[in-house]
N, C-alpha and C positions, 0 to 999 in steps of 0.2 A: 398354835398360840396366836391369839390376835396381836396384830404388830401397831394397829391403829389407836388402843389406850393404854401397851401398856408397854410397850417395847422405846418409841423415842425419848417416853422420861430415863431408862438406863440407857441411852448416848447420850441424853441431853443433861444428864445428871453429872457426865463425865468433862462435860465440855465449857467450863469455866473460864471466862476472862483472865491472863495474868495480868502481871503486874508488865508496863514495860520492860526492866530490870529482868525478870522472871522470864518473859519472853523471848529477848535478845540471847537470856543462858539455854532456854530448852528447846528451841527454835533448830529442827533437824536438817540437814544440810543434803539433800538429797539432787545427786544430777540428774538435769533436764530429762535424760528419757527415762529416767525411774519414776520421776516425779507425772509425767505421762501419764504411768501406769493407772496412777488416780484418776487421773481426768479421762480413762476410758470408760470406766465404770458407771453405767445406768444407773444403777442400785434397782434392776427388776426383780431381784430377789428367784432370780431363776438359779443361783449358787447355791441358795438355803439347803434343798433337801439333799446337796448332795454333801456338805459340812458335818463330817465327823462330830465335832463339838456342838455347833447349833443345834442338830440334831436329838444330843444328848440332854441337851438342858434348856435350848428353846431362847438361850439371851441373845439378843439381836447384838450385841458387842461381840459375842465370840462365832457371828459371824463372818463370811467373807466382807458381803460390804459394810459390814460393822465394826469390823477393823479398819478397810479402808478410808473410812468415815473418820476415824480414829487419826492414822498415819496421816492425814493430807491436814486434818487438824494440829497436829505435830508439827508436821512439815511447814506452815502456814502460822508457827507462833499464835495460832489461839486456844490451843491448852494446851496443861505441863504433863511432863511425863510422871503422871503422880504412880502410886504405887497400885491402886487400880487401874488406870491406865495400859500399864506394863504388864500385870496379869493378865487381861484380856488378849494382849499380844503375845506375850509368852504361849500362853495352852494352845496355840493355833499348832496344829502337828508339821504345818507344809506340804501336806501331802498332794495339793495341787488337785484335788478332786473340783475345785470349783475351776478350775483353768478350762477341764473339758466340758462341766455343763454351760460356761459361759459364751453366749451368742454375742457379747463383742470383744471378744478376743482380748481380754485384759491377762494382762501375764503377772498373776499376784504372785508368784515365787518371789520373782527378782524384789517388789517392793515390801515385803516381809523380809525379806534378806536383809537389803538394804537397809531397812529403817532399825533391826534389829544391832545394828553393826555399829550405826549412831548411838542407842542406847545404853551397849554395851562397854562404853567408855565409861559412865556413870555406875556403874555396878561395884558395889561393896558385898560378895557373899557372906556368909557365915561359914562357920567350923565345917559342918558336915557339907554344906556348898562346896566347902575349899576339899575337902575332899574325894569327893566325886568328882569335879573340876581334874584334879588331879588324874583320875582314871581315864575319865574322857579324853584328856587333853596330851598326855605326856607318859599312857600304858597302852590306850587302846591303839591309836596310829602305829606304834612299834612291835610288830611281830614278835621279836626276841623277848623286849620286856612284858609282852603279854603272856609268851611261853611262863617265863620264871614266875609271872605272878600265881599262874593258874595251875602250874604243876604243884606245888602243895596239895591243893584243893584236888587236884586227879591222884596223888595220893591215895589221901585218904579217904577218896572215894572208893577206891579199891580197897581199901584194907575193911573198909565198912563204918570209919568215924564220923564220916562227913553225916551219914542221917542223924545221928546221935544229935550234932553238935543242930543242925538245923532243923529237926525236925522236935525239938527237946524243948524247953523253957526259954533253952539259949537266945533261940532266933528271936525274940523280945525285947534283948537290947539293943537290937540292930536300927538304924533308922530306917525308915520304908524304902528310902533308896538304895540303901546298900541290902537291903532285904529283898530287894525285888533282883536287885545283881547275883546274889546268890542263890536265888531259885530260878534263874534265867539260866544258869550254866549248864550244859547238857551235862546226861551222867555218863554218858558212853564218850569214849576218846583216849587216844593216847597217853602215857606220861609225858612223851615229849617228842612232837611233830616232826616228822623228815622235811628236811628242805627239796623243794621240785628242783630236778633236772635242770638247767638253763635250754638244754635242746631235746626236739622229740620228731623222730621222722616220721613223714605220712608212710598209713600206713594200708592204704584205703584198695579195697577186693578187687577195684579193678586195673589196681598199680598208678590210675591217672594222677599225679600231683597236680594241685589249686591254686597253692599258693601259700603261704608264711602268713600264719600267725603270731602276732605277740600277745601273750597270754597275763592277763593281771589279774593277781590271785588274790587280792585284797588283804587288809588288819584282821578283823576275828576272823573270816573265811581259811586263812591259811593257816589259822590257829585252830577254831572249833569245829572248821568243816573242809579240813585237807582230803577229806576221803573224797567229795565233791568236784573238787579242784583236779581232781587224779583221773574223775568219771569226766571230766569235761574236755581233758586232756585225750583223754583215750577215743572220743566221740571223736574230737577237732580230726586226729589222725586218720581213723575212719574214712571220715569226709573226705579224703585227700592232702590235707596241711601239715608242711609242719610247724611245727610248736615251738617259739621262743619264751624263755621267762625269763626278763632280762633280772638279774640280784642287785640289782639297783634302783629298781621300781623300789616308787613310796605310797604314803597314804592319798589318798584321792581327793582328800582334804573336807570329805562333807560332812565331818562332824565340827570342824572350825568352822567352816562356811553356816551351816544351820545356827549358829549358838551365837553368829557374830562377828569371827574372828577369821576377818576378811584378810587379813597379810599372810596369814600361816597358811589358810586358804589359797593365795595365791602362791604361794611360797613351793607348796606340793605341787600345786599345778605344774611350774616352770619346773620341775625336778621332773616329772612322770613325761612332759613332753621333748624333753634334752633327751630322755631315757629311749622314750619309741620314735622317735624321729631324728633322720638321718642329719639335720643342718648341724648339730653340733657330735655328731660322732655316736650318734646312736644306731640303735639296732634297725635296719629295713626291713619293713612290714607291709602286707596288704591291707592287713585291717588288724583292731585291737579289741579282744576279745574279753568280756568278762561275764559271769554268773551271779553277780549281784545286782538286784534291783538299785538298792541306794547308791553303790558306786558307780554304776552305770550312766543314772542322771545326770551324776557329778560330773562325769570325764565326759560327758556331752554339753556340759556347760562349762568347759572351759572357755570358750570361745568371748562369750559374754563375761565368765569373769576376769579375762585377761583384756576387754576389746580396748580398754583404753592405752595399753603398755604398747610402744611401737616395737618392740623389738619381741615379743610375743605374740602379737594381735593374728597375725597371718599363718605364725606356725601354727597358734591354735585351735584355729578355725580349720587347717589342714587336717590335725589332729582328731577334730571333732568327727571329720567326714570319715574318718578308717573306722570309729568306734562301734560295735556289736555286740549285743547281747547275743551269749550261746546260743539264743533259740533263734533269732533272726537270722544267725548266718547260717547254721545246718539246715535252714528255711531255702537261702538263698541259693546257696554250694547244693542239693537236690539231694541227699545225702541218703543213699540207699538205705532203704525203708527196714526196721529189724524183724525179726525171725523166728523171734522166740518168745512164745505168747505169757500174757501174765493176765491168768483169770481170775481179776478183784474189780471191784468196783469205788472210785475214789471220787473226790473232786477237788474243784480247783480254785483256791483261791488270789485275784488278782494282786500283786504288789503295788502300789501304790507308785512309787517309782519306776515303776516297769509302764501300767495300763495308762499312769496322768502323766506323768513327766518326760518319757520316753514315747509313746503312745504304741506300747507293744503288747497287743493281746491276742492275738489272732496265731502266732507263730510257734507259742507254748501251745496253743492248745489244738494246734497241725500236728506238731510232734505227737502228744499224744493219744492222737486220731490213728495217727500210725503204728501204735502198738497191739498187736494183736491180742485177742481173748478183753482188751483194758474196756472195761463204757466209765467213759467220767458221768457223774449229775450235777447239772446245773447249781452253782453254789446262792441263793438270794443276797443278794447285796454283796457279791462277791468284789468289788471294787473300794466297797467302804472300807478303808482303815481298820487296821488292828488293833489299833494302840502302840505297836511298836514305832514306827517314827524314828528309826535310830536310836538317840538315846532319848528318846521323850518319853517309854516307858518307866526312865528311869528319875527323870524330871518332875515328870507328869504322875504317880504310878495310881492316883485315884481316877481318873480321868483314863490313862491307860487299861486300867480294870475292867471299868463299864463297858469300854469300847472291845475288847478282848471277850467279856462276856456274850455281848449280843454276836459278834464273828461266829462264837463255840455253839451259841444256841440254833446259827443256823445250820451251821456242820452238822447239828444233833438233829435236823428235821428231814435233812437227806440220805439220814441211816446209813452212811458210810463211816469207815473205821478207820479211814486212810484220807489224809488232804493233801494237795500238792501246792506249793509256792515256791516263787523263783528269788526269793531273797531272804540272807539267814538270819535278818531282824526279825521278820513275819516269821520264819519258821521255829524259833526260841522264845518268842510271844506265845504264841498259838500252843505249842507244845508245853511251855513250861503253866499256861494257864489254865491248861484242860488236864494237868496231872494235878493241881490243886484244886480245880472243881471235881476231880473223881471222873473224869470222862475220860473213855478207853479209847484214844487216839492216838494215830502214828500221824508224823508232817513228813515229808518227802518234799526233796526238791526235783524237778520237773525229769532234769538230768539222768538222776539216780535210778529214776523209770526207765528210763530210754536206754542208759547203762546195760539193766539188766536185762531189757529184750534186747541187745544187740549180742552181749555175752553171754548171756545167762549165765549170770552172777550178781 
């Protein structure tokens, strides 16, 4: 799309003189190094092709520098935060895909965070807003309460009502949000999850121990994908480690952090790092080990989100350096290669939070180099965005759709049956959107592979 007739009348169309009065009230309050973030930015438009959303629809607003365009106008008291405005900020996913195509290092995470967090003071939702809110905020972060919510629902999945009820006329009174939460829920799983061991000894062939792990098992992960959590455990030992899960880990805080809600945000953080580090009587660890893409970024960014607290700033930054995704450290630790071949052909799609925010791609896809009988296929645009986003599928769920279609459609051009992804948003996206298009596909997460060629099982 041409950007020269037809793209700066939608920013410029957004960007209205206020009133002084107007100004002084919507005028964001952004510190200095956030407010940077802006003034890194070229605007060479080398972010474009790589924006999930611009890509989708072409408006220069819901791109990277179209937003930032946007925020430094905000920030800068020369337009208000109108209800267009916030739209175009809202649909941004975060996925930080324009962080790695950008040639001057602007770190748009933190000033979409930011400027989201000022906004979100101003927010009046509605009924079904306030209800979702709810799940997000005050089910999903709580293991327990996400058990009791979801064990109903694994009921009657088993008994056989759950398709009735959803697959029936029923599912049409649902809002699209709580309609996209209900065919996001895997169908396979428990009635009701074991809680992990607190300790787990190395367990590794050639008896050498490594060193201690602290194991964070994440919100839904230890609810809809404890069987994962168990394959990652079993690998850690393997390697050499043992295994701590300390029962007092919390949320990792990145669904308050994405949505705004920068206290609760930091609230987790200071909770999860009392928990794995020693200065206030926590557990001693070599490093901190997790299997999710999105919490991964999170507990790597504590550092920044705590830097301004004195009496956090330094633990967390401490904290940050032990942090690992399970595929970087059985990268690291050299982790005797498995043995038992699995002859299928898959491929792989990058998390988002794993390839842009963590910048981890290379380690997943060692491991699966290393599995005998396996040939991955190159995935086309394996980097781009799902649509899941956390909860932005759920947010977002027209905009999640498109984006979830084009992923499926590449999956379908490399005639594989099988995809691999290291985080359980992308893999409950991917899977529950390809059993609504009718497409015969299994999602695996990277592990689960590695699992069964070291045990075959």
């Amino acid at each position: 799309m041409s950007e020269t007739a037809t793209e700066p009348r939608v920013i410029s169309a957004l960007v209205e003189a206020p009133s002084a009065a107007a100004r002084a009230s919507a005028t964001l309050h952004l510190d200095h190094p956030t407010y940077d973030r802006s003034l890194d930015c070229v605007h060479c438009g080398l972010c474009l092709p790589a924006c999930p959303t611009y890509t989708q629809n072409g408006r220069e607003a819901d791109s990277p520098r179209g937003r930032i365009y946007l925020m430094k106008g905000l920030a800068d008291g020369k337009i208000e935060p109108t209800a267009s405005v916030v739209e175009h900020l809202d649909l941004c996913l975060d996925c930080r895909a324009c962080e790695t195509a950008c040639p001057s290092g602007v770190v748009y995470h933190e000033l979409i965070e930011e400027t989201r967090a000022q906004l979100d003071r101003d927010r009046q939702p509605g009924i079904v807003d306030r209800l979702v809110n709810a799940m997000f905020f005050h089910v999903f972060p709580h293991p327990r309460r996400l058990k009791l919510a979801v064990a109903p629902v694994r009921l009657m999945q088993k008994i056989g009502l759950w398709r009735v009820l959803t697959q029936g006329p029923w599912r049409r009174l649902l809002p699209a949000q709580l309609e996209k939460m209900q065919q996001m829920l895997p169908t396979e799983g428990a009635l009701w999850e074991s809680t992990l061991d607190e300790i787990y000894p190395a367990d590794a062939p050639d008896g050498v121990k490594k060193g201690t792990v602290g194991f964070f098992a994440g919100c839904v992960g230890s609810v809809m994908f404890q069987h994962v959590n168990r394959q990652t455990i079993a690998l850690l030992q393997r390697a050499g480690c043992d295994v701590v899960v300390p029962r007092t880990q919390q949320c990792c805080g990145a669904i308050h952090h994405h949505a705004g809600r920068v206290a609760s945000a930091e609230m987790f953080a200071k909770l999860n790092i009392d928990v794995f580090t020693p200065a206030s009587g926590g557990t001693e660890v070599d490093w901190i080990v997790n299997n999710i893409a999105g919490c991964g970024a999170m507990l790597k960014d504590f550092a920044h989100l705590l830097r301004h607290d004195p009496k956090y700033a330094d633990r967390a930054a401490e904290f940050n350096r032990r942090v690992r995704d399970i595929s970087e450290l059985l990268v690291e630790l050299d982790m005797a290669p498995p043995t038992n071949p699995i002859e299928q052909t898959v491929t792989y799609h990058d998390a988002c939070h794993l390839a842009h925010a963590q910048k981890v791609t290379d380690p997943p896809r060692r491991l699966l180099a290393s599995i005998p009988g396996l040939t991955v296929i190159p995935l086309p645009e394996s980097d781009m965005c799902c649509g899941a986003a956390g909860t932005y599928n759920l947010a977002h769920p027209k905009m999640a759709r498109d984006l979830a279609e084009r992923k499926i459609g590449h999956i379908q051009k490399t005639g594989v049956r099988r995809c691999v992804t290291a985080n359980v948003g992308c893999a409950m996206q991917i899977q529950s959107e390809a059993e609504r298009m009718g497409v015969d596909l299994e999602v695996s997460h990277p592990v689960t592979l590695l699992h069964e060629a070291c045990f075959g099982q």
